[in-house]
C-alpha positions in Angstrom: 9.2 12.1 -18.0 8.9 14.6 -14.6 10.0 13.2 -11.2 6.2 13.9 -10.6 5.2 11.1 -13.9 7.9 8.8 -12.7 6.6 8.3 -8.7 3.3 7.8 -10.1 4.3 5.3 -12.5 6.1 3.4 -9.5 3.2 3.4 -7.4 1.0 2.3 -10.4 3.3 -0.5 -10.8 3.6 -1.5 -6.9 7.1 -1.3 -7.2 9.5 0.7 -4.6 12.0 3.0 -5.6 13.3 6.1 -4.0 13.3 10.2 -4.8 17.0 12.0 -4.8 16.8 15.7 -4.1 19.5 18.0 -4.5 19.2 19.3 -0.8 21.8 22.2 -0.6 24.9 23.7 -3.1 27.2 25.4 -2.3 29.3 26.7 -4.5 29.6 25.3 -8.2 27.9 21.8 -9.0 26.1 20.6 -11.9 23.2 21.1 -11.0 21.3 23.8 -8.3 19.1 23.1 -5.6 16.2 20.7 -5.9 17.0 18.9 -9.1 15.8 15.8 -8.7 16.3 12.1 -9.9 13.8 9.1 -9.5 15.6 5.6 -8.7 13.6 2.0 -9.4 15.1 -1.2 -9.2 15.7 -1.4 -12.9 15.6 2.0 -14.3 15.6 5.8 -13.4 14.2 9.2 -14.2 15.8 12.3 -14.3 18.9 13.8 -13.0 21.0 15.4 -10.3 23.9 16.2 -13.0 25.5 13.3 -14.0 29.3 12.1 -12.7 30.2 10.4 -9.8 27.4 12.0 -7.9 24.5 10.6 -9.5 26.6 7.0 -9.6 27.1 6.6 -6.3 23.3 8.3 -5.1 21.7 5.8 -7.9 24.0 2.9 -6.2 23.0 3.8 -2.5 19.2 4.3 -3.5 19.4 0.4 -4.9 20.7 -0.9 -1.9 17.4 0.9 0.1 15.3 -0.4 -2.5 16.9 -3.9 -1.1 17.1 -3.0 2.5 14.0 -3.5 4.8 12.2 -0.4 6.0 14.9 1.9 4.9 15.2 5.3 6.6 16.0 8.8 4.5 19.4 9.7 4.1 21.5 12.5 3.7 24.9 12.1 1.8 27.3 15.0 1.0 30.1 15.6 -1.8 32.9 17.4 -1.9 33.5 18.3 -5.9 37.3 18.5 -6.3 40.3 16.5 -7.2 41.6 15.8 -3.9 38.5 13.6 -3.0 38.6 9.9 -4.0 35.6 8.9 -5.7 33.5 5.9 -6.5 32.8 7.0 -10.1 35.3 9.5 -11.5 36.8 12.7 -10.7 34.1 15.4 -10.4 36.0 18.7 -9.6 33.4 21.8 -10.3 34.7 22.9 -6.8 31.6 23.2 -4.3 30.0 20.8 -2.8 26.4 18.8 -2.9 23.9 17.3 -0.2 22.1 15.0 -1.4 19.0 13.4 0.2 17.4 10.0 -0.5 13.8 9.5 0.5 12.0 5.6 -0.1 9.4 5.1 -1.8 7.5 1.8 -0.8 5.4 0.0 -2.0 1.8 1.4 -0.7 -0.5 -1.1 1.8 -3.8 -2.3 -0.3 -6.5 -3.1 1.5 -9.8 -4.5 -0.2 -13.4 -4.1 1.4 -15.9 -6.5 -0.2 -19.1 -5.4 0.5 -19.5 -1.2 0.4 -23.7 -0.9 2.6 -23.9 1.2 5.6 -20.2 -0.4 7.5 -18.1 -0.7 4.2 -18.6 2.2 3.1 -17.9 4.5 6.7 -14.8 2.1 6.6 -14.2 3.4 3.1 -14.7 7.0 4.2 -11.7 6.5 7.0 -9.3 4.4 5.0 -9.4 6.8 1.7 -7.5 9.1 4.3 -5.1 6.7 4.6 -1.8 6.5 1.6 -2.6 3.1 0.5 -4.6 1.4 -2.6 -8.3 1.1 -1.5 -10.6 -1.8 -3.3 -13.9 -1.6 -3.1 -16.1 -4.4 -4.1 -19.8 -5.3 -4.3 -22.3 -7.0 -6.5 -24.9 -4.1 -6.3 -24.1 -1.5 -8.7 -26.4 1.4 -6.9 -24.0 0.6 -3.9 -20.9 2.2 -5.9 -22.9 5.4 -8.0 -20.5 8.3 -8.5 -23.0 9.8 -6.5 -22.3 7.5 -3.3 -18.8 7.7 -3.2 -18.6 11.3 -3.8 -17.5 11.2 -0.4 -14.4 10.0 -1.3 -13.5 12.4 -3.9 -10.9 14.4 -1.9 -8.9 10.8 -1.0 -5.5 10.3 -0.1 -5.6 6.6 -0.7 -6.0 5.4 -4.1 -9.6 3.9 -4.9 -10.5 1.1 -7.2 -14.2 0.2 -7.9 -14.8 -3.2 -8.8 -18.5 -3.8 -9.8 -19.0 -7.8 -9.8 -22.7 -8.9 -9.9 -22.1 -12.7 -10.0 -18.5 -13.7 -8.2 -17.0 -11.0 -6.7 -14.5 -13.5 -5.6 -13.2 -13.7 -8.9 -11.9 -9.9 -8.0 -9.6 -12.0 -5.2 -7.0 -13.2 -8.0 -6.4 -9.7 -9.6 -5.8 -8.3 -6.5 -2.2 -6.9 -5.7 0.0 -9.4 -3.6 -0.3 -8.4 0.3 -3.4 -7.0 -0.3 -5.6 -7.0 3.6 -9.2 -8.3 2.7 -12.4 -7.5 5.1 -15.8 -9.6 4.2 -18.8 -7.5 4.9 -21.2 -8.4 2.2 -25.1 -7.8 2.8 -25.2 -11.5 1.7 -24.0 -14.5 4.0 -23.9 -16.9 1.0 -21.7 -14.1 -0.6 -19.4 -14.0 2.5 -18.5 -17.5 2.7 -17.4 -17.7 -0.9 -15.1 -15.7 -0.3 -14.1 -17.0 2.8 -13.2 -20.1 0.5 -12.0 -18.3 -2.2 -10.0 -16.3 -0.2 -8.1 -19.3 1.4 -7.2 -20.4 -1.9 -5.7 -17.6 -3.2 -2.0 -17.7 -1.3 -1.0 -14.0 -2.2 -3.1 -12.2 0.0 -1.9 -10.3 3.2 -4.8 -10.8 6.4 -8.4 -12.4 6.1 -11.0 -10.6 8.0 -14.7 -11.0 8.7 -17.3 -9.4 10.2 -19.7 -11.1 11.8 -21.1 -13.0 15.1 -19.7 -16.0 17.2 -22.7 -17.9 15.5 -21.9 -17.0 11.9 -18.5 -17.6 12.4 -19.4 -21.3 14.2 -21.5 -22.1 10.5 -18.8 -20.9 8.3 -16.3 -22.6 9.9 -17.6 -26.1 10.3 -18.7 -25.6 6.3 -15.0 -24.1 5.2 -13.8 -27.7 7.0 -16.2 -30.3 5.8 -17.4 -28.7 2.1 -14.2 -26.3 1.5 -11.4 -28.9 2.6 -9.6 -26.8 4.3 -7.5 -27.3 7.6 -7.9 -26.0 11.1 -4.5 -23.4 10.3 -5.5 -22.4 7.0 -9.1 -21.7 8.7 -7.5 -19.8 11.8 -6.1 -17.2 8.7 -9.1 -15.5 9.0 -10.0 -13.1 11.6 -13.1 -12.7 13.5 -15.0 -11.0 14.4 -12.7 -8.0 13.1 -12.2 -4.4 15.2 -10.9 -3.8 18.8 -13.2 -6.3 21.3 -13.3 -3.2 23.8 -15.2 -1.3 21.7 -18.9 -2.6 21.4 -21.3 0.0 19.9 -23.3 -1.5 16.4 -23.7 1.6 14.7 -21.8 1.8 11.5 -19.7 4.4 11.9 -18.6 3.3 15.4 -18.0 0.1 13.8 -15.9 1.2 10.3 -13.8 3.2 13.6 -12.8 -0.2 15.3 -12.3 -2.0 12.3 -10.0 0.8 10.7 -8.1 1.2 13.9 -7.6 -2.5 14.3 -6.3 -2.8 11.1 -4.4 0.2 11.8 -2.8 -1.2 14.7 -1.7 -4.4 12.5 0.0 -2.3 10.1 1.9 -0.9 13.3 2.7 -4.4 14.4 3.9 -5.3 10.9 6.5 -2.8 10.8 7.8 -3.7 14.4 
């Protein structure tokens, strides 16, 4: 399998792992400049040439994979006898730099609910590197056609066409994922706004909406949902920044993408 095969088999499987480069030889080494190996948790692809080298990059990539927010690194080897390895002597007599760069585990964000807001939001996020779900109940909403504006995306996009219970789509969603409710249906909305509390993997609850829809929902997620006052305060809204006011859909997908934006930021932090 390529280093290429094996980062998108990682990122299929939402699992981190981390890309080892040989950065700079000098000298002779086992391998030349930009060999590369591909470290998971549990396996890896590829290789920089074997011997201590690989051991100890493949033992320092696990330890990222473990860390939080781990940074790239830079590691050199000197490849001769008179150096005390980890792993074995390895004396081919030049040396190796070696650079280890993460790969997390991609954001996933899911917009149920693609009219005139979801799918500007769409249109911003896809430019984003993260896993983009995009739900809705009406299949003309989600034609080839229509999201031909996507085409050229950064993010990854899943379509999920669900004309009875698109909150059945909640429980195959990945764990962390950020939801946004913006059906064209305010039955449809506060399904999921149940559902939603119910399913305990997901990251952040958002809704769009007015003070008086929210005041509805709320007193309805209490007294026919069940749910409690913190498990109700989960979700956000109305969702975007408060200092930005304008109702057209594109100014609104722009508040909503930035505040979510900003969260990501904070999450980090």
């Amino acid at each position: 399998m390529t280093w290429v095969a094996a980062v998108a088999r990682l990122r299929a499987r939402r699992e981190p792992g981390v890309l080892v480069t040989v950065a700079a030889v000098r000298g002779h080494a086992p391998r030349d400049a930009g060999a590369k190996l591909v470290v998971g948790r549990t396996e890896t692809w590829g290789s920089i040439g074997g011997g201590n080298v690989e051991a100890v990059a493949i033992d320092r990539a696990r330890e990222m994979i473990a860390a939080y927010g781990p940074q790239p690194e830079l590691i050199d080897f000197a490849l001769n006898d008179k150096v005390t390895n980890q792993h074995g002597v390895q004396c081919c007599g030049g040396t190796v730099s070696v650079l280890l760069e993460p790969l997390p585990v991609v954001r996933a964000v899911a917009i149920f609910g693609v009219g005139h807001v979801g799918l500007e939001l769409a249109r911003i996020l896809a430019r984003q590197d993260l896993d983009l779900h995009l739900i809705d109940s009406r299949s003309d909403l989600l034609t080839e056609e229509r999201l031909d504006v996507l085409a050229d995306a950064v993010a990854q996009v899943h379509v999920h066409h669900t004309p009875l219970l698109p909150e059945e789509v909640l429980a195959e969603l990945p764990r962390g994922t950020h939801v946004l409710i913006m059906t064209h249906d305010h039955a449809e909305d506060a399904a999921l706004c149940d559902a939603a509390l119910r399913t305990d993997h997901l990251g952040s609850i958002g809704l769009i909406g007015s003070a008086a829809k929210w005041v509805r929902f709320r007193k309805r997620l209490a007294t026919e949902g069940g749910h409690d006052e913190a498990a109700i305060d989960r979700i956000k809204t109305p969702i975007g920044l408060a200092d930005i006011s304008g109702k057209e859909p594109a100014t609104i997908a722009v508040s909503v993408a930035a505040d979510l934006l900003r969260a990501f930021e904070n999450e980090g932090n």
